[in-house]
C-alpha positions as CSV (number, residue, x, y, z in Angstrom):
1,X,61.1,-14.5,2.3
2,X,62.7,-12.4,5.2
3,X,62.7,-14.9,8.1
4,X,66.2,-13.8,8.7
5,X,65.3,-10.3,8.6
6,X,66.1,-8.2,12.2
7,X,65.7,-4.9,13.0
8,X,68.6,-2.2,13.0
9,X,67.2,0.6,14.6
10,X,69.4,3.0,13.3
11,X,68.6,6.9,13.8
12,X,67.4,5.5,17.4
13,X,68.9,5.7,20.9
14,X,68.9,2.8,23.1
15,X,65.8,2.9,25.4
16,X,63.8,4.3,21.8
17,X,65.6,1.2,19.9
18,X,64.5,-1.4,22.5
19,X,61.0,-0.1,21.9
20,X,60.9,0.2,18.5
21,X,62.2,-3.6,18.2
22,X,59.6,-5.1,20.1
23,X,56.6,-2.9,18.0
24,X,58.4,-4.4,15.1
25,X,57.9,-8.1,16.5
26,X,54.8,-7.7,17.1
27,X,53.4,-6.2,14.2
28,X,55.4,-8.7,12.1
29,X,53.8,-11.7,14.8
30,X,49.9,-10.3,14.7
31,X,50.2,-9.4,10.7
32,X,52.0,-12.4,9.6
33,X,54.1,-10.0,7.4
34,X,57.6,-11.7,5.8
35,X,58.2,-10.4,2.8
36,X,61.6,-8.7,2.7
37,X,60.1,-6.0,1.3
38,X,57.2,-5.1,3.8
39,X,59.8,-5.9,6.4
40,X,61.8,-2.6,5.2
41,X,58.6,-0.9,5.0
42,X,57.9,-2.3,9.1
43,X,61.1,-1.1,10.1
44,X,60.4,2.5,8.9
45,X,56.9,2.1,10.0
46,X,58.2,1.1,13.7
47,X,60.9,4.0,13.6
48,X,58.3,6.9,12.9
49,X,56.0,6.0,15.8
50,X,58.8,5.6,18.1
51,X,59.5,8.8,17.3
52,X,55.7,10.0,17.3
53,X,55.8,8.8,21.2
54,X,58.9,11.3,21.3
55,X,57.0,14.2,19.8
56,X,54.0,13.4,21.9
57,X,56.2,13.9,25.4
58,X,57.9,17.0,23.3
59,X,54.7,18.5,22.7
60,X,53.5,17.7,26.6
61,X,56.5,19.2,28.0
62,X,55.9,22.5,26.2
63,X,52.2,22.7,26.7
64,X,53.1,22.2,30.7
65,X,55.9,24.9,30.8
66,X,52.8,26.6,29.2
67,X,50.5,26.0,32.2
68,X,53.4,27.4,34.4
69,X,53.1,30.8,32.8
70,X,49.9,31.2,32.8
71,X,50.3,32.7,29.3
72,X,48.0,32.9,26.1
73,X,51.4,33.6,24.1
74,X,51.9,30.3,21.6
75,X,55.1,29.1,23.0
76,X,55.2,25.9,20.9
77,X,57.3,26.1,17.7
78,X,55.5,25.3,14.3
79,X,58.5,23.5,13.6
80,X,57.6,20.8,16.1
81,X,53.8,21.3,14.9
82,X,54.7,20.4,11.3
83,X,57.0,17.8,12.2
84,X,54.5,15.7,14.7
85,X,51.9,16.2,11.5
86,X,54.3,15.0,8.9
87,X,55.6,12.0,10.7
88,X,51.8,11.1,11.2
89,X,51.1,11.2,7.9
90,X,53.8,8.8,6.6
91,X,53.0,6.0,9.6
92,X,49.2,6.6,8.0
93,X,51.0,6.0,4.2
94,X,53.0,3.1,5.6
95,X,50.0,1.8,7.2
96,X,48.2,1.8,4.5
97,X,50.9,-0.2,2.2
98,X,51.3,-2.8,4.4
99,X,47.5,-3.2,4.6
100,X,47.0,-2.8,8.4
101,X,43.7,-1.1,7.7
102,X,42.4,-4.6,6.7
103,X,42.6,-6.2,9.6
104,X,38.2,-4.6,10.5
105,X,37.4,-5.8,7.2
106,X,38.9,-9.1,7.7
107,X,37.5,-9.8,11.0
108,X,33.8,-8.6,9.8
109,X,34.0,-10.8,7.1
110,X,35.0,-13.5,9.3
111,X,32.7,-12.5,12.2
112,X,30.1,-13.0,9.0
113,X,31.1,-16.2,7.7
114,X,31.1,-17.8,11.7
115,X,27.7,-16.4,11.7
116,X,27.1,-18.4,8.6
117,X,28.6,-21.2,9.9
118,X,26.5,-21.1,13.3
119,X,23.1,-20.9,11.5
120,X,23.9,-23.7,9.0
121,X,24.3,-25.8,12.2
122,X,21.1,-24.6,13.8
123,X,19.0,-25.6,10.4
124,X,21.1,-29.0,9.8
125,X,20.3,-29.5,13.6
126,X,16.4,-28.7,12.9
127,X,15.8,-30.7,9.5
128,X,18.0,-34.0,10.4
129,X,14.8,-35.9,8.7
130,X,15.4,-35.1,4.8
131,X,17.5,-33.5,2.3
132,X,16.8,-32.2,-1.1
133,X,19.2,-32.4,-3.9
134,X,18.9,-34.1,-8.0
135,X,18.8,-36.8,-8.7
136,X,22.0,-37.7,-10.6
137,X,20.1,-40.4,-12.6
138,X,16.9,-38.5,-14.4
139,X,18.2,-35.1,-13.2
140,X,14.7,-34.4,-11.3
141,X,14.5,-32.6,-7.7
142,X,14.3,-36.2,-5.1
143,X,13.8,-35.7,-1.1
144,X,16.3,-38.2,0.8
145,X,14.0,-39.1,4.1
146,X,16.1,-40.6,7.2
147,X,15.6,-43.9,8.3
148,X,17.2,-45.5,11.3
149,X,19.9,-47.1,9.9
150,X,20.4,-45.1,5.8
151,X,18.6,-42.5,4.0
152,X,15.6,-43.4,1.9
153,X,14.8,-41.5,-1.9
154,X,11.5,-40.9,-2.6
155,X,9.5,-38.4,-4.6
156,X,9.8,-34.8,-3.9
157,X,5.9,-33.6,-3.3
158,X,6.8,-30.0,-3.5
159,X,8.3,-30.4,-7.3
160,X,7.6,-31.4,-10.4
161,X,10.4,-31.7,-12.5
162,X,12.6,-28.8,-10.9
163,X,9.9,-26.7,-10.5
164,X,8.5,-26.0,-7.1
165,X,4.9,-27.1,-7.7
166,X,2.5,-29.1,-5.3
167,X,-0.1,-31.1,-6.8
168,X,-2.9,-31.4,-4.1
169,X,-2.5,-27.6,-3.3
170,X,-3.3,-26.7,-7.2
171,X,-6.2,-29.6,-6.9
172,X,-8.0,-27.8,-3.7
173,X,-7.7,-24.2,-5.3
174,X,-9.0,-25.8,-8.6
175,X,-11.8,-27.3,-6.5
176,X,-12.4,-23.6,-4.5
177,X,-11.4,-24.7,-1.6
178,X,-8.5,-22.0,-1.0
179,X,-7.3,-18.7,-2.8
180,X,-4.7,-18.4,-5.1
181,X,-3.0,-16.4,-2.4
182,X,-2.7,-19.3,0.2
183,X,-1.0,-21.4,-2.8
184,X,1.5,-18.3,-3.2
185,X,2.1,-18.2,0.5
186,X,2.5,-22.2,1.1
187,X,5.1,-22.3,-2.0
188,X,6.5,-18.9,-0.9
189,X,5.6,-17.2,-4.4
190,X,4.3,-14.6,-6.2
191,X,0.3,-14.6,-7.8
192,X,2.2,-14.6,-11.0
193,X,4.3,-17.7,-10.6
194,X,1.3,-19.3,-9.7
195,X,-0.5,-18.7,-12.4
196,X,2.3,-20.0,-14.6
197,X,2.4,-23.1,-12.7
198,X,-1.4,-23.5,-13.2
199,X,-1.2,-22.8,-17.2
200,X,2.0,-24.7,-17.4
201,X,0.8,-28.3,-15.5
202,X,-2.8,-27.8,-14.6
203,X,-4.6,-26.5,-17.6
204,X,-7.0,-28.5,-19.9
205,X,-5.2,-29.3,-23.2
């Protein structure tokens, strides 16, 4: 662990040091980053945009004495050019290695399971009357149903066994009183499933 670590600044005059240091506590505060290691990697990381910033009023100071002349000619030497691009490209590297591209895909995946969390409480807050779970005795799907003062087992109408199944709903179609498809829609299936249902618990043997 580098706890004890601290930033050297070296390569970097005063005002650029006094920067740099607190970009490198801050980064190290928000990213919880401690390794030794990735500390070393910080530092660097902390120097090249400091220097970046330094480039950037480089760059502005040349493109102004630009203006003044009112000249097309190109005034401002690769050299600085290629160095502002380099130095960009390693904080993008160094970036990358210390995983600070993460942080979107962290926070969507926590935005997502918040949003989880919210609509479990809106349902649990809806159905407060029953839950469904096995029965740890014959292994069958049971409804627990709320009293005032404990929950009370019964028999899950909707199952038979584990499967989803409703006998009085397969007795009406029987009888032609509804269509196969209103069966599928109250049990949420397919045709198909009921059709196994029917052959599987309702057929004549």
């Amino acid at each position: 662990m580098g706890k004890h670590y601290r930033f050297k600044g070296v390569g970097l005059n005063k005002e650029e040091s006094k920067r740099a240091n607190k970009l490198f506590n801050e980064y190290k505060a928000n990213y919880n980053i401690d390794s030794f290691s990735d500390l070393q990697l910080l530092e660097e990381l902390v120097y090249r945009e400091t220097k970046q910033d330094s480039y950037k009023r480089k760059l502005g100071e040349l493109n102004k004495k630009l203006a003044e002349k009112e000249t097309t000619a190109n005034i401002i030497p690769k050299a600085v050019l290629n160095a502002f691009n380099e130095n960009l490209q390693q904080i993008l590297i160094l970036k990358d290695k210390l995983g600070l591209f993460e942080e979107k895909k962290d926070e969507d995946a926590f935005k997502h399971i918040q949003t989880l969390k919210k609509k479990f409480k809106v349902w649990q807050k809806e159905n407060q009357g029953s839950r469904t779970l096995l029965c740890p005795e014959c292994g069958k799907v049971i409804m627990l149903r709320i009293r005032t003062d404990a929950w009370e087992a019964q028999k899950h109408s909707f199952f038979r066994d584990r499967i989803l199944t409703n006998d009085h709903l397969l007795k009406m179609y029987k009888e032609g009183k509804i269509l196969k498809e209103d069966v599928a829609k109250v049990l949420g299936v397919s045709d198909d499933y009921v059709d196994f249902i029917l052959e599987k618990f309702y057929s004549p043997e």
